[in-house]
MARVEX-440222 format. One line per field, with one value per residue (C-alpha): chain; residue in one letter; x, y, z. Coordinates in pm, 1 decimal. Layout:
<sites>
chaine <- (A	...)
residu <- (a	...)
u <- (X	...)
v <- (Y	...)
w <- (Z	...)
</sites>
This chain:
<sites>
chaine <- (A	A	A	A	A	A	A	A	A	A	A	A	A	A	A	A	A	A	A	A	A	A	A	A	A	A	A	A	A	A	A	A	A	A	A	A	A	A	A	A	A	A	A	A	A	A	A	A	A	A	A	A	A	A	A	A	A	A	A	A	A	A	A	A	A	A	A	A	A	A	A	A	A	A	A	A	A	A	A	A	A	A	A	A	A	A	A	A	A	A	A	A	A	A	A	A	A	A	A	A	A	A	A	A	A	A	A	A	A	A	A	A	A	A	A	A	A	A	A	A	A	A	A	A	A	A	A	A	A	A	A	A	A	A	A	A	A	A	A	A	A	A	A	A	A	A	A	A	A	A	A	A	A	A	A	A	A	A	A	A	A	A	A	A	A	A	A	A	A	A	A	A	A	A	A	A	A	A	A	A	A	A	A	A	A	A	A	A	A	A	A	A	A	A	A)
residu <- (x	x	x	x	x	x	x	x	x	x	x	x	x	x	x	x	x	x	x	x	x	x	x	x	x	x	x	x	x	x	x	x	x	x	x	x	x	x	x	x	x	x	x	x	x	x	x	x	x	x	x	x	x	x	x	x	x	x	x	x	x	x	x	x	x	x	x	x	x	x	x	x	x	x	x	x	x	x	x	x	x	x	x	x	x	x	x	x	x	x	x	x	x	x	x	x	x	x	x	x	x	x	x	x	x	x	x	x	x	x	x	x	x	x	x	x	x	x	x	x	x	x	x	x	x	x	x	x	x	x	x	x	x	x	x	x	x	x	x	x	x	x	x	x	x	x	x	x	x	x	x	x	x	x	x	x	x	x	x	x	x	x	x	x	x	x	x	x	x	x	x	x	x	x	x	x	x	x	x	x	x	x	x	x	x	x	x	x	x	x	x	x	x	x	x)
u <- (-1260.3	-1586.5	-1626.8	-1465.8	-1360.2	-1649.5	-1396.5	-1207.2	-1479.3	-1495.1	-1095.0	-998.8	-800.4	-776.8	-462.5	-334.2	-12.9	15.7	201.4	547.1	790.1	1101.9	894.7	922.4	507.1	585.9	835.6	627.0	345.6	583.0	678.8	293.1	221.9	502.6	439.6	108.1	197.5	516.3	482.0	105.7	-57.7	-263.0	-300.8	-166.9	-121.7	62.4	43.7	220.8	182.9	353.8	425.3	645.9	926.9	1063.5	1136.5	875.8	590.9	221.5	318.2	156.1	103.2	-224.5	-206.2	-480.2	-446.3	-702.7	-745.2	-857.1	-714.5	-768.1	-930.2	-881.8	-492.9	-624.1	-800.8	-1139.8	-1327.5	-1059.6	-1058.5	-704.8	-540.7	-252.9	-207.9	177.0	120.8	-145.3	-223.1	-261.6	-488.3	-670.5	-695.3	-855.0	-1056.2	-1348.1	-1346.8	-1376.5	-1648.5	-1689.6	-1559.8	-1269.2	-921.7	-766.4	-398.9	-254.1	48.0	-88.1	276.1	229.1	-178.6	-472.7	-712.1	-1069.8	-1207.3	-1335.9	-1625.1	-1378.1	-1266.0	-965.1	-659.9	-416.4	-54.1	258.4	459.1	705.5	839.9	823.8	1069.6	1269.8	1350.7	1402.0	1513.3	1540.1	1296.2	1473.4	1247.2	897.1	718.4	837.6	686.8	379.4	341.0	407.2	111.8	-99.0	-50.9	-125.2	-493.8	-590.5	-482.8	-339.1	-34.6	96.5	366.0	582.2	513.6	661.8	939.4	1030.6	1003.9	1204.3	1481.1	1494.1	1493.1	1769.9	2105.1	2166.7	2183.9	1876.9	1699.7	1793.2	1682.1	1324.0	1238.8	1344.8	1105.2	825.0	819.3	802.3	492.8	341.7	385.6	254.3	-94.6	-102.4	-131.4	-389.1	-594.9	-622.3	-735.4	-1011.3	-1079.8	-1030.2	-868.7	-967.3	-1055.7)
v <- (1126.9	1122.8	724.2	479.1	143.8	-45.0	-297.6	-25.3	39.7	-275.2	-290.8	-501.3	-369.3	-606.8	-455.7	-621.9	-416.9	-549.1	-507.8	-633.9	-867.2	-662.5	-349.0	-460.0	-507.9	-807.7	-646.3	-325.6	-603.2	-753.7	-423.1	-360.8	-656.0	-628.1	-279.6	-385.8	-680.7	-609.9	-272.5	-189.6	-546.7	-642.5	-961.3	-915.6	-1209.7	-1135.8	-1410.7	-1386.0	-1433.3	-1432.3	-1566.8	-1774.7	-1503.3	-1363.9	-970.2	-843.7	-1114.7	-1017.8	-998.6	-921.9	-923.6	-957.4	-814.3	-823.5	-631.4	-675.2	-619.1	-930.6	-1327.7	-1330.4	-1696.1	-1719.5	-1488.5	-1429.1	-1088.8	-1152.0	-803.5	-537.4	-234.9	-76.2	-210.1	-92.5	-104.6	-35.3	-123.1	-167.1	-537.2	-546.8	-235.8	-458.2	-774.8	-571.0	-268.6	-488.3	-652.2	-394.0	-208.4	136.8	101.8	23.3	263.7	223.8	418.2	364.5	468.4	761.6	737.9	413.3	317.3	463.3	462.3	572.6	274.5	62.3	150.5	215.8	523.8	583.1	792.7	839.2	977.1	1028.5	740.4	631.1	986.4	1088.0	767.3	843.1	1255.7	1169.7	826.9	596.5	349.3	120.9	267.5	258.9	4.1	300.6	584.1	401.4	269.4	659.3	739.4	488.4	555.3	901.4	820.2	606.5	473.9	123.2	164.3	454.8	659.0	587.4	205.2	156.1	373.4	192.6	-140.5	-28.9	71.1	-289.1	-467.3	-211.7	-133.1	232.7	357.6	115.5	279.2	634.1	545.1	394.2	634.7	967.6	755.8	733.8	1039.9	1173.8	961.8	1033.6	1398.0	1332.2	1210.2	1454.6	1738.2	1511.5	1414.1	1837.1	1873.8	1604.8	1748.7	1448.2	1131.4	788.0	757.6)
w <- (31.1	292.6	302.3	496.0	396.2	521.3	724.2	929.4	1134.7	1200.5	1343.6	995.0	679.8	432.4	189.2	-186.9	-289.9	-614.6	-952.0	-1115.8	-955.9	-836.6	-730.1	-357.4	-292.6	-51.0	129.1	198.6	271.3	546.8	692.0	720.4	907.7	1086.5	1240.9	1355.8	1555.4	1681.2	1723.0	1786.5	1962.4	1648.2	1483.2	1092.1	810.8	508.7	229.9	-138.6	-507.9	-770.5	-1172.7	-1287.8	-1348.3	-1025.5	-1177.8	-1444.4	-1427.3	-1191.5	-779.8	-532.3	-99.8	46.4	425.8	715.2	1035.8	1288.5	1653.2	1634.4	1603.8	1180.0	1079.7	665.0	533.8	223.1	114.5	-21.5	13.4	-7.7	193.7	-7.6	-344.2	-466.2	-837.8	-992.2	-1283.4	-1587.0	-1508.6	-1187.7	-1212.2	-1460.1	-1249.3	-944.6	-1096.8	-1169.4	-828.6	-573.3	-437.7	-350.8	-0.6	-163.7	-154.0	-530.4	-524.1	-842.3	-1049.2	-1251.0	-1462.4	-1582.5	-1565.7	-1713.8	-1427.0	-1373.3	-1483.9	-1115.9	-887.3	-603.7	-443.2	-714.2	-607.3	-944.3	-807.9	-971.4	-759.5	-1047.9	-1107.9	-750.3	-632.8	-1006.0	-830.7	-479.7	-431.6	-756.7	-872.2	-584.9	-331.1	-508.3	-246.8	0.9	-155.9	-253.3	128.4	203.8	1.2	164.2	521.9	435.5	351.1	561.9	893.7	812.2	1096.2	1239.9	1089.0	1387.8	1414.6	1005.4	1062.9	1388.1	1207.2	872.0	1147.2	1280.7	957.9	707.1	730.8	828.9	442.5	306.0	611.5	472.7	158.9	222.4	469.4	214.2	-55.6	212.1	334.0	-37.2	-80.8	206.7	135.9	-235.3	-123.7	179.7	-96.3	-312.3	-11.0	47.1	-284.8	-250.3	115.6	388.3	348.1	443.6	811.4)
</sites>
């Protein structure tokens, strides 16, 4: 990818992680923002949605880090969306722009569809070999620090420390790595990633 998100060079990324409740989008949201305040001095909001059903029905987490004090917590202009499944692939592809970062599950969505700078990777069957569907948000936040610079590697893995038990920790961190490894091979094959 040789484009940037228009608001990183600004000092903003404004992320939605978004798909089914249960897949863990506003958890990785809160590990986001908290890596970047606690652990790199930024200002970060993370805000919430989801349907009536808790497990199954649309979720997602909007998250803004800034180096700067951020005045309105909700994500109007995308820099990143993550889609995991077919609806919330749906809701978003129509809404972004081509500064936009689309990573979406290429197991479960048919993508190519939005003006945005689409990234398809196997994140379903990736967290179903190395980790178990439990860790999804992981691999898919693996993915997305890969291509572009949200936090550091070193900030997330200092915060997922702080926040799991020993074994959880284990477990996220394996499923991260793997999808930060996954898109480190796709962002060769499409020569740089996001910077």
């Amino acid at each position: 990818m040789n484009s940037s998100p228009s608001n990183s060079s600004q000092n903003q990324w404004q992320i939605v992680l978004a798909g089914a409740g249960g897949q863990g989008q506003i958890y990785a949201g809160t590990l986001l923002a908290e890596a970047a305040v606690l652990k790199e001095g930024k200002y970060a909001t993370q805000t919430q949605s989801y349907g009536v059903a808790s497990r199954g029905g649309f979720s997602k987490s909007d998250v803004i880090i800034s180096d700067k004090p951020v005045a309105f917590p909700y994500v109007r202009r995308p820099d990143i969306v993550l889609a995991l499944t077919q609806e919330a692939y749906d809701r978003y592809r129509s809404s972004v722009g081509r500064h936009c970062l689309f990573v979406y599950d290429s197991d479960t969505i048919s993508g190519g569809q939005s003006a945005a700078q689409e990234v398809g990777l196997p994140l379903t069957s990736t967290a179903r070999a190395t980790v178990g569907l439990r860790a999804l948000n992981m691999v898919a936040l693996g993915a997305i620090l890969r291509l572009a610079p949200v936090v550091s590697v070193a900030a997330l893995e200092e915060t997922l420390k702080g926040r799991a038990k020993p074994s959880v920790y284990q477990t996220n961190w394996k499923g991260f790595l793997a999808g930060y490894e996954l898109a480190a091979v796709q962002a060769q094959g499409r020569g740089n990633a996001v910077k």
